[in-house]
C-alpha positions in Angstrom: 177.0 92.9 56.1 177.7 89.0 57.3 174.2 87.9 55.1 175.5 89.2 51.9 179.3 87.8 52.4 177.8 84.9 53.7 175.6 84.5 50.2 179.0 84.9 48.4 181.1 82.3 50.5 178.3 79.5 49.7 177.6 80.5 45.9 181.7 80.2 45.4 181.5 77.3 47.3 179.0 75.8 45.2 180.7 77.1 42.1 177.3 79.0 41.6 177.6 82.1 39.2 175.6 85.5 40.5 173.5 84.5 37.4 173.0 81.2 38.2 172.1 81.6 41.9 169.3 84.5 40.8 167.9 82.4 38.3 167.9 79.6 40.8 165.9 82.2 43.5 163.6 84.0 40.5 165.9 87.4 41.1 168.4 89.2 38.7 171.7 89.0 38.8 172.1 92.5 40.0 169.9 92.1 42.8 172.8 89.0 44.1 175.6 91.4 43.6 173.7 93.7 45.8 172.6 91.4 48.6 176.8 90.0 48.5 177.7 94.0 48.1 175.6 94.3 51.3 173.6 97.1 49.7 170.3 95.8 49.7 168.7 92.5 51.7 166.4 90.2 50.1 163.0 90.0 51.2 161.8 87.3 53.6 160.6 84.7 50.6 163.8 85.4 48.4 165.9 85.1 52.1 164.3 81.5 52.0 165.2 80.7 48.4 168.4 81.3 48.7 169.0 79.8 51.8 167.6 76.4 50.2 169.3 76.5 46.9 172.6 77.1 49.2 171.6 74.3 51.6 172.3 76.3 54.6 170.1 77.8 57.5 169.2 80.6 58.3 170.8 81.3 61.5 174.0 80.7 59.6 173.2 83.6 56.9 172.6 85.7 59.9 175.6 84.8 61.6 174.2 83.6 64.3 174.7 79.7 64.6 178.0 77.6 64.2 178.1 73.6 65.6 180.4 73.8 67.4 180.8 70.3 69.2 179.3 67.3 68.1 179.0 63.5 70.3 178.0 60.6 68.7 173.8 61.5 68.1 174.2 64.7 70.1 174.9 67.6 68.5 175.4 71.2 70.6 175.2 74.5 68.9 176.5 77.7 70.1 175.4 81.3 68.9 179.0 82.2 67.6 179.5 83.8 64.2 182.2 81.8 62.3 184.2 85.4 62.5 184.6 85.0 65.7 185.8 81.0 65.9 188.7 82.5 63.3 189.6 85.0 66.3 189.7 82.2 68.6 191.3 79.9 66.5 194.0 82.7 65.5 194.8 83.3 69.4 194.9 80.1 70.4 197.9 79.8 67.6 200.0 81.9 69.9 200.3 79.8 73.0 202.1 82.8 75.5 198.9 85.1 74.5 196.2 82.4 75.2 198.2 81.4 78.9 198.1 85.1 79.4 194.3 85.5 78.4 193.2 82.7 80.4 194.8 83.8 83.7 193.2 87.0 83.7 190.8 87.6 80.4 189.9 91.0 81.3 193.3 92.7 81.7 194.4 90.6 78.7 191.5 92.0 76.8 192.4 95.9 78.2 195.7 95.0 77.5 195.5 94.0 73.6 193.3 96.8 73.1 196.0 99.5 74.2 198.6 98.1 71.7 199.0 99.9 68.4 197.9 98.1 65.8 
């Protein structure tokens, strides 16, 4: 579940404990593992906490917002999960695959997904 590995990538990032972070949000400590497990979701009030104690937004914890481009006061934002700007980033690293992809997208697309991985 992209909330709960989400929850995990900012409490590390913070160098937040599972402890700390549920003391910080008035839950226990097991109810963080399961939120970062995935196994359970917090409810809308907790979902709030956390998201201010992490300094985030929602849309990020949902995986649904990533800025993607930003001009001088103007900032644009893209629904893309942050999953998916790693699977761009990784195929733009192989320049003969992008050239290929961008010609013809679709029977690139049909054509990766017939390889054996």
């Amino acid at each position: 579940m992209i909330i709960g590995k989400r929850i995990k990538e900012l409490r590390k990032s913070k160098h937040l404990t599972q402890q700390k972070l549920a003391d910080l949000v008035n839950v226990t400590k097991v109810s963080i593992c399961c939120y970062e497990k995935g196994t359970r979701t917090p409810n809308l009030e907790t979902f709030v906490d956390i998201v201010n104690v992490l300094d985030t937004t929602p849309d990020y914890l949902l995986g649904r917002d990533v800025k993607v481009v930003s001009e001088e006061d103007n900032d644009y934002h893209v629904v893309l999960p942050k999953e998916d700007i790693q699977i761009i980033n990784e195929i733009r690293k192989n320049e003969k695959l992008i050239t290929y992809l961008r010609k013809d997208p679709k029977r690139g697309v049909e054509y990766i997904s017939k390889k054996p991985m």
